[in-house]
C-alpha positions in Angstrom: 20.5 -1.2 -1.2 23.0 0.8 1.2 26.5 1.6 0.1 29.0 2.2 2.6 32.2 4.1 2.2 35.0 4.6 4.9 37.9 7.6 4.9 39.3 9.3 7.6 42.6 6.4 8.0 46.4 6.9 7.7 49.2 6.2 9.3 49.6 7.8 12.9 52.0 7.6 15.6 51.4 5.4 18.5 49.7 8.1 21.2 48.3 9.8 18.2 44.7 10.4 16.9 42.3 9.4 13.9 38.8 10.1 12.9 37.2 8.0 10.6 34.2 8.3 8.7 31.4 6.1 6.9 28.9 7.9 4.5 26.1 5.8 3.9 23.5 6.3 0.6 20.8 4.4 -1.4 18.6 3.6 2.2 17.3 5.3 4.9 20.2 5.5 7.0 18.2 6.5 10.3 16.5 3.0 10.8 20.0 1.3 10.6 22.1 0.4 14.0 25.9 0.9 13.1 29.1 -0.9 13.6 32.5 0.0 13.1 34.6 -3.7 12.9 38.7 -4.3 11.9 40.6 -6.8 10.6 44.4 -7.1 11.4 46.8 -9.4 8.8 46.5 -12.7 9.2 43.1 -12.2 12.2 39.8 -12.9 11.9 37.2 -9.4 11.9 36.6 -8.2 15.1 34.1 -6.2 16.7 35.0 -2.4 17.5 31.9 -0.4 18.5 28.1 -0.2 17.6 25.7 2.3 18.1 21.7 2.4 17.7 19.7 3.6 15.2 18.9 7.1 17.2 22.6 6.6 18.7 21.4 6.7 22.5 22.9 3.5 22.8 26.6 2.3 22.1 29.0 -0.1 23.3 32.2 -0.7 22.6 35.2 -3.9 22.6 36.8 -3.9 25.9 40.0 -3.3 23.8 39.3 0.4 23.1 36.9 1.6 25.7 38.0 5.3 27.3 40.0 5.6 23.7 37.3 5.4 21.0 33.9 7.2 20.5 31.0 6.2 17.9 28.7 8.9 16.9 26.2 9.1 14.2 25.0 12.4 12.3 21.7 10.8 10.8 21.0 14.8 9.0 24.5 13.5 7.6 24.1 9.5 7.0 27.4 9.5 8.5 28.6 7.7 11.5 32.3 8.5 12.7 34.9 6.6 15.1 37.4 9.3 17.1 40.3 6.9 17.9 42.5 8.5 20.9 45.8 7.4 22.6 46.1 4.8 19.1 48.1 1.6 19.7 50.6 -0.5 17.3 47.8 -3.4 18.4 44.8 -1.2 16.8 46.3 -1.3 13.3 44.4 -3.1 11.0 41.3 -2.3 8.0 38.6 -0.6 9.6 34.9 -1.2 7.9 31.7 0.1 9.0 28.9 -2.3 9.0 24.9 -1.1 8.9 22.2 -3.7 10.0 18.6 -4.1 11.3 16.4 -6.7 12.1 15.2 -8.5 9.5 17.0 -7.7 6.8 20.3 -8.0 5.6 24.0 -6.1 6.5 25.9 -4.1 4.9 29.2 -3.5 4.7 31.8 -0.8 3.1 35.1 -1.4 2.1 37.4 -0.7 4.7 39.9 2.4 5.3 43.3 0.9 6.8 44.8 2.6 9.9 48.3 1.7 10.5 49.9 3.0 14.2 53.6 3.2 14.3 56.0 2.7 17.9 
């Protein structure tokens, strides 16, 4: 069982920067690939960025490429999202997600960034 838990969001001007975090505990955080997904009011949960288990691969929403980073500290079991140049359209709950093949996800929480105009 993996628990998941977000911090890092706020309430930021548009142009303005965030970091979020997700701490991960009770698995073996280095087998997992990680996602960070949001969810505006009203919208359906949408994908944000992923990165792989070792975290030589990532890939990222079209929405936010060149202005968010995924990393991972595995020593840590913490992956982070650095959000630059923040948009009023890139409010919403932020949740992490941890998956791997063949067995189930898990999800934290959520963290909710909210980016004034």
């Amino acid at each position: 069982q993996v628990q998941l838990v977000e911090s890092g969001g706020g309430l930021v001007q548009a142009g303005g920067s965030l970091r979020l975090s997700c701490a991960a505990s009770g698995g073996t955080f280095g087998v997992y690939a990680m996602g960070w997904f949001r969810q505006a009011s009203g919208k359906e949960r949408e994908f944000v960025a992923a990165i792989s288990w070792s975290g030589g691969s990532t890939s990222y929403a079209d929405s936010v490429k060149g202005r968010f980073t995924i990393s991972r500290d595995n020593a840590k079991n913490t992956v982070y999202l650095q959000m630059n140049s923040l948009k009023p359209e890139d409010t919403g709950v932020y949740y992490c997600k941890a998956q791997r093949v063949g067995a189930r996800d898990y999800w934290g929480q959520g963290t909710q960034v909210t980016v004034s105009s």
